[in-house]
SELOTI-405368 format. One record per residue: z, x, y of N, C-alpha, C, O in turn. Coordinates in pm, whole numbers, plus 50000, padded with zeros to 5 digits. Atoms other than C-alpha are relative to their C-alpha. Layout:
<pts>
ZXYZXYZXYZXY
...
</pts>
This chain:
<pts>
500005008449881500005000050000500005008850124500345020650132
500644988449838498925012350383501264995950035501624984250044
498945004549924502285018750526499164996350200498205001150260
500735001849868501675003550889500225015050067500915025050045
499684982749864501215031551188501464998950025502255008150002
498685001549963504475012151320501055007249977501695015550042
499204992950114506425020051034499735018450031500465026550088
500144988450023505005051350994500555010650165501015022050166
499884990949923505415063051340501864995350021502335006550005
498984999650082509415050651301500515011449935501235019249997
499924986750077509625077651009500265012850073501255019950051
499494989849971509165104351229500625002350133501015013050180
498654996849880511155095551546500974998249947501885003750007
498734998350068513755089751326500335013349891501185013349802
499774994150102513455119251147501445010250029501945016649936
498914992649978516425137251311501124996249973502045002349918
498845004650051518555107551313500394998149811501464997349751
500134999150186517255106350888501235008349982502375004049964
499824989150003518275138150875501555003649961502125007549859
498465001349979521755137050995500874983649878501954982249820
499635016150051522255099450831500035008149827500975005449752
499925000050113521355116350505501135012849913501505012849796
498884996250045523945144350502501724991649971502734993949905
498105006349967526885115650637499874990949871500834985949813
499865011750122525655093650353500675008249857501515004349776
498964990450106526725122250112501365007850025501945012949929
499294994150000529305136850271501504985450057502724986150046
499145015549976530785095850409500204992349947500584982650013
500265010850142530655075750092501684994850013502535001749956
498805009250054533765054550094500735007649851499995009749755
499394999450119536315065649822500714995149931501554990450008
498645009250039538695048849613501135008449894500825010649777
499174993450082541735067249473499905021449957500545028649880
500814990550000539545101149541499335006449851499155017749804
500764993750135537825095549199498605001550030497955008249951
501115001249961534595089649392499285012550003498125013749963
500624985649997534215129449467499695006549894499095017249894
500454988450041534095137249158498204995649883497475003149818
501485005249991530785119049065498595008449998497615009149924
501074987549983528795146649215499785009449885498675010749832
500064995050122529665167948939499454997549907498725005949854
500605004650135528755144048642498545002149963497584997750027
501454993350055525805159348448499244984749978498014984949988
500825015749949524735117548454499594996950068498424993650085
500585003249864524795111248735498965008450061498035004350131
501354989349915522625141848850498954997849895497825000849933
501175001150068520505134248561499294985150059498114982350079
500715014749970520245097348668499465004350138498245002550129
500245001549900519775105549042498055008949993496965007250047
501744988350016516735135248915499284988249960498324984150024
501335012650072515065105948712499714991750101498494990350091
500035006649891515145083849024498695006450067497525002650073
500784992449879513735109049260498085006849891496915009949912
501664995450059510865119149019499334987149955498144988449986
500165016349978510185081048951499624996150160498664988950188
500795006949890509795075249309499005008650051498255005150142
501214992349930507535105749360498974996949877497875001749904
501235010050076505285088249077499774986850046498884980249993
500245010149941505455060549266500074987449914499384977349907
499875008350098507005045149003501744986750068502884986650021
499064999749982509085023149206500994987849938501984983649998
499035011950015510724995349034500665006849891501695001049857
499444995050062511635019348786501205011850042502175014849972
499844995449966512615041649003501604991850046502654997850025
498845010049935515375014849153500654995349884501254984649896
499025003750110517015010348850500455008749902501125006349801
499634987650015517185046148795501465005850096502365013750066
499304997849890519015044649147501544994049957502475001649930
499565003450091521095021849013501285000349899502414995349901
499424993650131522255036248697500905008950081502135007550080
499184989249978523445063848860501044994350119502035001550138
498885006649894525515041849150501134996949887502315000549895
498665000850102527335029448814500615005349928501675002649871
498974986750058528125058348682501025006250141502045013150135
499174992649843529445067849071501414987450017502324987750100
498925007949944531665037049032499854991650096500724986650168
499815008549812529955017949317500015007350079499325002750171
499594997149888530875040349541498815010850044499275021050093
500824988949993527565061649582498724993250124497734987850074
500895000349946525475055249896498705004450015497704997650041
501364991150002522875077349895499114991849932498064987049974
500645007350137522115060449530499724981850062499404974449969
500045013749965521865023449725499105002250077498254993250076
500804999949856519885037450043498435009549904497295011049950
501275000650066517585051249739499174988649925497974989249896
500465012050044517225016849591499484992450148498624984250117
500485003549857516395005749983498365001749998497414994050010
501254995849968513685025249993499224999449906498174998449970
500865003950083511665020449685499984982849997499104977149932
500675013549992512074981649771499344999650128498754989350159
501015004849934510434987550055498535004349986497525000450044
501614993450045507575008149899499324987349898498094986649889
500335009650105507274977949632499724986750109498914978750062
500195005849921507344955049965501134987749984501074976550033
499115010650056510204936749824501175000750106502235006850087
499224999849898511794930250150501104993150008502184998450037
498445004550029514284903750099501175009549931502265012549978
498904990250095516104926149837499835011750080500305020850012
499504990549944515974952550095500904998950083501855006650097
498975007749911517614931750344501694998749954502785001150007
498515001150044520164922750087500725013149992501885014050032
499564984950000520524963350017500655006150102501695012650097
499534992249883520834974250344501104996150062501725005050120
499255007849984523224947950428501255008049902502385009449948
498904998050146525274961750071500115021150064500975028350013
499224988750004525294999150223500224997050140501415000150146
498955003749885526294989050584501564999249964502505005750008
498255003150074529554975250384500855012749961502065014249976
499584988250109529935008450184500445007950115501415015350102
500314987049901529425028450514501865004150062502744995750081
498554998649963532805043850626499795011450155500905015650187
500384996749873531445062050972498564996150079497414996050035
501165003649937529435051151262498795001349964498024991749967
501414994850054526425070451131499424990049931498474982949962
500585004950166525915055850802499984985050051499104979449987
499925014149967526535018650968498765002250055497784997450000
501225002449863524005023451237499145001849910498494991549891
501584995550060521255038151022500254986349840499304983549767
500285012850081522185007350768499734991050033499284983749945
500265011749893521704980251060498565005750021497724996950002
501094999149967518654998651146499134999049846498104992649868
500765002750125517064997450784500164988149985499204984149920
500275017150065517734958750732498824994750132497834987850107
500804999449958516224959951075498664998649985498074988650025
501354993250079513074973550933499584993349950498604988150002
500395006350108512714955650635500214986050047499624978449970
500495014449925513164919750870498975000150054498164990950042
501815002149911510084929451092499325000749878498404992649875
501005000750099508524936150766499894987549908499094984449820
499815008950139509644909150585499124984750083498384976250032
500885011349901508384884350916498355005450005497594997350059
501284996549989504914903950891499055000950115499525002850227
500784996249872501924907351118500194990150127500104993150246
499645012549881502754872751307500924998549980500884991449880
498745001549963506194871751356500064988750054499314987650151
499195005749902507934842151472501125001850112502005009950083
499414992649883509714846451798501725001849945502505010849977
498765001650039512904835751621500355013549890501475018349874
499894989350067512164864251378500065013950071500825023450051
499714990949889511644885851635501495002050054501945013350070
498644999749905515084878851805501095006249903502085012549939
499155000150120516674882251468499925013749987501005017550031
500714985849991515284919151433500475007150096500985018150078
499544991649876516054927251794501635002650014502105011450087
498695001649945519904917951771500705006049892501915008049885
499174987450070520464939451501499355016449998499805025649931
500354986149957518654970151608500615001250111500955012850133
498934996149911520724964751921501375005049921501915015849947
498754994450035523764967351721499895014849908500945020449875
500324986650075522444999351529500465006850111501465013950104
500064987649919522085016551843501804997050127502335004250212
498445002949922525704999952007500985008749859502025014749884
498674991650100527645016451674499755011849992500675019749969
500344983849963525755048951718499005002050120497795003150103
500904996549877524345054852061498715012049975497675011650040
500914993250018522395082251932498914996449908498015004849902
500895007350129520335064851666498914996550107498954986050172
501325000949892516795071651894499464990349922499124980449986
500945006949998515065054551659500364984149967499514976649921
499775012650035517145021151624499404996750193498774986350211
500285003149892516525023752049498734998849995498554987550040
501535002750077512625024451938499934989549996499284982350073
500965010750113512235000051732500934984950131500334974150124
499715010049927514304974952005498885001550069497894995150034
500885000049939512234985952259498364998449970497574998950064
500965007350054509264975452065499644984249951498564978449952
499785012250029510494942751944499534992550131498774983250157
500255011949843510944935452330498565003850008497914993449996
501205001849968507774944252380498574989749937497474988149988
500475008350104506264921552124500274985449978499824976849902
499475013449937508174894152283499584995950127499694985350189
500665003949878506454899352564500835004550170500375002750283
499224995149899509434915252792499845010450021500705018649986
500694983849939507394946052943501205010850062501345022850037
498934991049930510484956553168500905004549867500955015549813
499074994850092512964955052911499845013349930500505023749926
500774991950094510684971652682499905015050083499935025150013
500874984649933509625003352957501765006850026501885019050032
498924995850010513845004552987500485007849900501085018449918
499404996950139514675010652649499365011249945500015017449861
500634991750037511595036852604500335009050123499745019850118
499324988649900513225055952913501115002649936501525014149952
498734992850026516235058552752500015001949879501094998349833
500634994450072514635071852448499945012850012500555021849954
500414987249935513015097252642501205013450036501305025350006
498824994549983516295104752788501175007649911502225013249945
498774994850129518135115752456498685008049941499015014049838
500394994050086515105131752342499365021750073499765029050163
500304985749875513425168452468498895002549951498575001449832
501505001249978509905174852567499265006249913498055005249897
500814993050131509205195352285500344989449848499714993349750
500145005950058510045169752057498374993549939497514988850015
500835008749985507445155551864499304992050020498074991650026
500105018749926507535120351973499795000750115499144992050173
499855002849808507955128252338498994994650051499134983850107
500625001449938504945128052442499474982649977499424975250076
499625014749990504435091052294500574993750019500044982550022
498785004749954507655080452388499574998850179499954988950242
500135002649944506325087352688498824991050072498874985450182
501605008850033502655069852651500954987350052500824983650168
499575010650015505245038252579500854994750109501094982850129
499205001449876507435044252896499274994850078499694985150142
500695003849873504625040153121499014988849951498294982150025
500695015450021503015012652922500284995949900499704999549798
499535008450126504794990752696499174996049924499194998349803
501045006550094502064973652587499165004849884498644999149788
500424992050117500875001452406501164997349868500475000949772
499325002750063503614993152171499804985749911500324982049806
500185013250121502614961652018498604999449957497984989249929
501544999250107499084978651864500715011549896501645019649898
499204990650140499424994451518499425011350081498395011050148
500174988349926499825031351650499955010449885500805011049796
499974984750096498945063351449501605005550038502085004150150
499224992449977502035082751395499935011850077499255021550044
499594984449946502975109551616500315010749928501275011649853
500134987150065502355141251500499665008550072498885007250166
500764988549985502155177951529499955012849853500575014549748
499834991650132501455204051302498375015350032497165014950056
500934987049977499925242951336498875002049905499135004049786
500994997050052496225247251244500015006749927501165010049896
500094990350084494945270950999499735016550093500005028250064
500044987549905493945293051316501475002750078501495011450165
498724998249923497665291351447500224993150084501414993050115
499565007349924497155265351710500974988649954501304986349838
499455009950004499045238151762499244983750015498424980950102
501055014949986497575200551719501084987049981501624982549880
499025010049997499725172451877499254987550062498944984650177
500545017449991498275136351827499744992350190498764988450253
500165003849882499395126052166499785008150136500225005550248
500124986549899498205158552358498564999850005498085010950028
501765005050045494415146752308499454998150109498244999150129
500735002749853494135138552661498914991550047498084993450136
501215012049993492035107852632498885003649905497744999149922
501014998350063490305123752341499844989149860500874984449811
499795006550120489115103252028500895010549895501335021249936
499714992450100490495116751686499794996649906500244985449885
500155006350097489265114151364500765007049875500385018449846
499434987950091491545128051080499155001549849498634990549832
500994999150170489515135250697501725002449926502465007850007
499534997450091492205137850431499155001649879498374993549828
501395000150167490375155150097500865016749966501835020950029
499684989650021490895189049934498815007449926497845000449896
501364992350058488315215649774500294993949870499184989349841
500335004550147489125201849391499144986749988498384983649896
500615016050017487975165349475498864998550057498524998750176
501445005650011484635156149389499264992250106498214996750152
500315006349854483985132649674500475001650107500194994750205
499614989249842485485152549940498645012350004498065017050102
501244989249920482655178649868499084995750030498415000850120
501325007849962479965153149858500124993050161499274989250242
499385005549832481375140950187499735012450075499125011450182
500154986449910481315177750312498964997550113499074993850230
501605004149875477665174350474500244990150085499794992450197
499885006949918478615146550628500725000850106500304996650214
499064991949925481555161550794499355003450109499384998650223
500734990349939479335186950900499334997050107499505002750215
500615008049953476895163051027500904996550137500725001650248
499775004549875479325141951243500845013950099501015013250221
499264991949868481225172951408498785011450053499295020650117
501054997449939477255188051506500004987650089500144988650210
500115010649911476995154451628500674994650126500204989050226
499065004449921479425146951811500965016850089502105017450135
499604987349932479725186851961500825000950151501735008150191
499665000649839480135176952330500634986350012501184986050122
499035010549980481895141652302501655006349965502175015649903
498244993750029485835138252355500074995449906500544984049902
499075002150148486325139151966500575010949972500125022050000
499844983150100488675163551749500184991349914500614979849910
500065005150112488225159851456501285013249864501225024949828
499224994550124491125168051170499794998249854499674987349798
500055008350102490825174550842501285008749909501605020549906
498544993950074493955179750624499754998649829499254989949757
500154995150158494175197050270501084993249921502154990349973
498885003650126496135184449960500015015649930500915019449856
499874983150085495405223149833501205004949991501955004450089
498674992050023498355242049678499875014550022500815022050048
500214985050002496595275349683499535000150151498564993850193
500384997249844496355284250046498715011949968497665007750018
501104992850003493815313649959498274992349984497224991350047
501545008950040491235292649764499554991150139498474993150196
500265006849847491495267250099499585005850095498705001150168
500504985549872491065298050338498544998449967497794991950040
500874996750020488245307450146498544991950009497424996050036
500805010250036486535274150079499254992550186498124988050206
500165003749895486585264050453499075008050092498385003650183
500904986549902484885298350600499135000549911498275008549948
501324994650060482385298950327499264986750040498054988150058
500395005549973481805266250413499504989950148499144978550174
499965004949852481635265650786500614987550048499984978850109
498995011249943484135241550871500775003150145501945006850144
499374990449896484895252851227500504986350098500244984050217
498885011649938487205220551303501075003349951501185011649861
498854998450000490495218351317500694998349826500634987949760
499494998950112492105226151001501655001849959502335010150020
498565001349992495765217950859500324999849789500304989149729
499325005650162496875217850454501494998150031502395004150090
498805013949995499365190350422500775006349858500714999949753
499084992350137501765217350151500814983649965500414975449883
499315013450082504165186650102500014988050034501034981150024
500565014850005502435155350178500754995950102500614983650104
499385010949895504645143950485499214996950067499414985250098
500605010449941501925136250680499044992249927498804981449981
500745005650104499675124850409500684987050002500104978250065
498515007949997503085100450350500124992450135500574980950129
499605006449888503325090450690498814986550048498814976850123
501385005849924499835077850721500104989349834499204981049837
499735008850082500875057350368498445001849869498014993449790
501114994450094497825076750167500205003749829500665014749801
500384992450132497355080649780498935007149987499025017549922
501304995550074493865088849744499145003350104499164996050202
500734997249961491295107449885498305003749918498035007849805
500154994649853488665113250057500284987350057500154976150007
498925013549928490475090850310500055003950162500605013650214
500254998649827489545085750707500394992050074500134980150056
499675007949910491225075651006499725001250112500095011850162
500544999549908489645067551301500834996350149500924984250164
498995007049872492125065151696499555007750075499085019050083
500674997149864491445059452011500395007550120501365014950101
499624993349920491785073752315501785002350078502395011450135
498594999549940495295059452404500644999849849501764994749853
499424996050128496175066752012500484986049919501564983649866
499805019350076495925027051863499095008349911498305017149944
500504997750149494785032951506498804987049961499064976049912
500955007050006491405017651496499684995549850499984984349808
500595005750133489805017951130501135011349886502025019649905
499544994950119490835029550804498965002149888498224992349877
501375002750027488075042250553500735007749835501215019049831
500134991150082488615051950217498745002249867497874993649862
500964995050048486355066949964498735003950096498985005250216
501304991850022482485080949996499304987850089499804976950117
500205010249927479995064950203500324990250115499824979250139
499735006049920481495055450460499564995850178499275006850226
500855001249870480105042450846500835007850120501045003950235
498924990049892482335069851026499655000250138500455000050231
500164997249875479785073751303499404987350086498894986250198
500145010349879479375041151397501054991850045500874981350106
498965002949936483185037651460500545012950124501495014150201
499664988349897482875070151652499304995950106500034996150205
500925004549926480255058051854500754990550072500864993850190
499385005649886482255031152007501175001850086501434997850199
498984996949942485215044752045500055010650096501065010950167
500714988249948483515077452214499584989650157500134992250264
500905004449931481415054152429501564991050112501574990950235
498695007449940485355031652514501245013550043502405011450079
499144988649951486875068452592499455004050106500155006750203
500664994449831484355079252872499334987350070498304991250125
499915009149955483895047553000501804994950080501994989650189
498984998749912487515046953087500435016050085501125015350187
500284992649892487195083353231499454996350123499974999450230
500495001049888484865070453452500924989150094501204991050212
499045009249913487155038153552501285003150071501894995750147
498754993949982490085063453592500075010550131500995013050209
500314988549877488155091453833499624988150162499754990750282
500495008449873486795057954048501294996350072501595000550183
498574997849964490355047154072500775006950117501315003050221
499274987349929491615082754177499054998050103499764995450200
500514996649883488625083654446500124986850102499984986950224
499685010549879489425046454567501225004950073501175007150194
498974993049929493045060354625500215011450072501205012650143
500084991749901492325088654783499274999850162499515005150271
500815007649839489575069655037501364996450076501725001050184
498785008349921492805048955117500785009750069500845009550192
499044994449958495205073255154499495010050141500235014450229
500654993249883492515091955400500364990150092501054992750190
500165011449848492285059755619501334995250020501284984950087
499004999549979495835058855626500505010150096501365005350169
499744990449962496335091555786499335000550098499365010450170
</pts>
């Protein structure tokens, strides 16, 4: 299943508060009688929790959640981590009610702010998902008033302040919405990933209620740097493929094709490796003149973010970074979604420089 951009871009403004949420969930677990600590130890439990985690990286997830599970009842109940892993394989299975009920069941467990907030913000989650692409407003409100309380039990939880400030925006309350993505901004720092969309969303809410490519950056194969929202009104098209797969090479020429084609339009074009051998990839790319931007994806997080199994696999966004098409396999009409979106990128250059020269006439005849 295509995780949305939403979602996906979520993932990685929260990846700090993750981060932190996923040491307090192991190190904050509620205890009872302090038999709970010793859990960790049991050669079961670490066997049940390994079978879990390799179950959900087969994408095996309903098996995977009752792997999770197992090993909570060997913990006695008292094992968060093992509940906030059954969370998340119901939301990969899309089984949102029972995430709701989950997230709801480790909120309870949670014994510091952290672990509460980032449990209010996951039922969160799994309500906008569970109300879908048309939301009712009442679903909406429902969504918003507990991602407020995520971010009232942990003020730092950026991305429960996110995902409010999106709701409002999706309700149609622009101010609210450009508030809540200032004070985002405000907890976050300019080298952050997100920032620079965080700040896209400050100065126009509205960008917030189109499915949005995740924010990303990540260093080329030549050493640069390549950050999604640093494009500067450019299109972007990303390729996911790797040198073993058969219809990634037959695709090659075509590649080739649209980035001759498209030499002097604002496109960059990415294409990201599944390759394990960084040499063979080196090699395969310079023998094969690939002189675009190049990235191997070593452990699939952005692969993951963008909600990808299979390649060759193309995504096409626009100039203000709304996630236009989605293309997968061979054959595909790449350049006649480049073509408009190319043609809807310098077309607002030009509406943007007329703009700047009406305001500057003015500001002359002012003076």
């Amino acid at each position: 299943m295509f995780l949305t951009a939403r979602a996906a871009a979520v993932v990685f403004l929260a990846f700090s508060v993750a981060f932190s949420a996923t040491r307090a969930l192991a190190q904050g677990t509620a205890t009872k009688a302090g038999a709970a600590d010793d859990y960790h130890a049991n050669p079961k439990f670490i066997a049940a929790v390994k079978e879990a985690k390799d179950l959900e990286r087969q994408k095996q997830a309903g098996f995977a959640a009752d792997a999770y599970k197992k090993a909570n009842k060997i913990a006695g109940g008292q094992c968060v981590e093992c509940v906030a892993g059954v969370y998340k394989v119901q939301m990969m299975q899309g089984s949102y009610k029972d995430a709701i009920t989950t997230a709801t069941e480790m909120e309870a467990m949670g014994t510091t702010p952290l672990v509460k907030s980032v449990a209010e913000y996951d039922r969160g989650r799994a309500l906008v998902a569970k109300a879908g692409d048309k939301p009712k407003p009442e679903q909406l409100e429902e969504a918003l008033a507990v991602f407020q309380q995520a971010a009232t039990i942990y003020p730092q939880n950026v991305a429960a302040m996110y995902e409010v400030g999106v709701v409002q925006a999706r309700l149609g309350r622009m101010d609210e919405a450009r508030k809540e993505f200032q004070l985002c901004l405000s907890s976050m720092k300019p080298g952050d990933t997100a920032w620079l969309r965080m700040k896209h969303f400050a100065d126009d809410p509205e960008l917030a209620t189109h499915k949005m490519a995740p924010p990303f950056e990540v260093t080329a194969m030549d050493g640069t740097k390549f950050n999604l929202d640093a494009m500067g009104g450019r299109v972007v098209l990303i390729d996911f493929w790797a040198t073993w797969c058969g219809p990634c090479n037959r695709e090659l020429p075509h590649m080739k094709k649209i980035a001759k084609e498209f030499a002097n339009d604002p496109l960059v074009i990415i294409s990201v490796s599944w390759d394990s051998d960084e040499a063979k990839w080196k090699d395969f790319v310079a023998k094969n003149g690939m002189t675009w931007v190049q990235y191997r994806d070593t452990d699939h997080a952005l692969s993951n973010a963008f909600g990808i199994d299979a390649i060759p696999h193309y995504f096409t966004i626009d100039s203000d970074g709304v996630l236009t098409a989605e293309m997968l396999g061979e054959d595909q009409d790449v350049e006649g979604k480049l073509k408009k979106l190319i043609a809807k990128a310098q077309a607002a250059k030009v509406q943007a420089a007329q703009v700047r020269g009406s305001a500057n006439v003015a500001a002359g005849a002012g003076n």
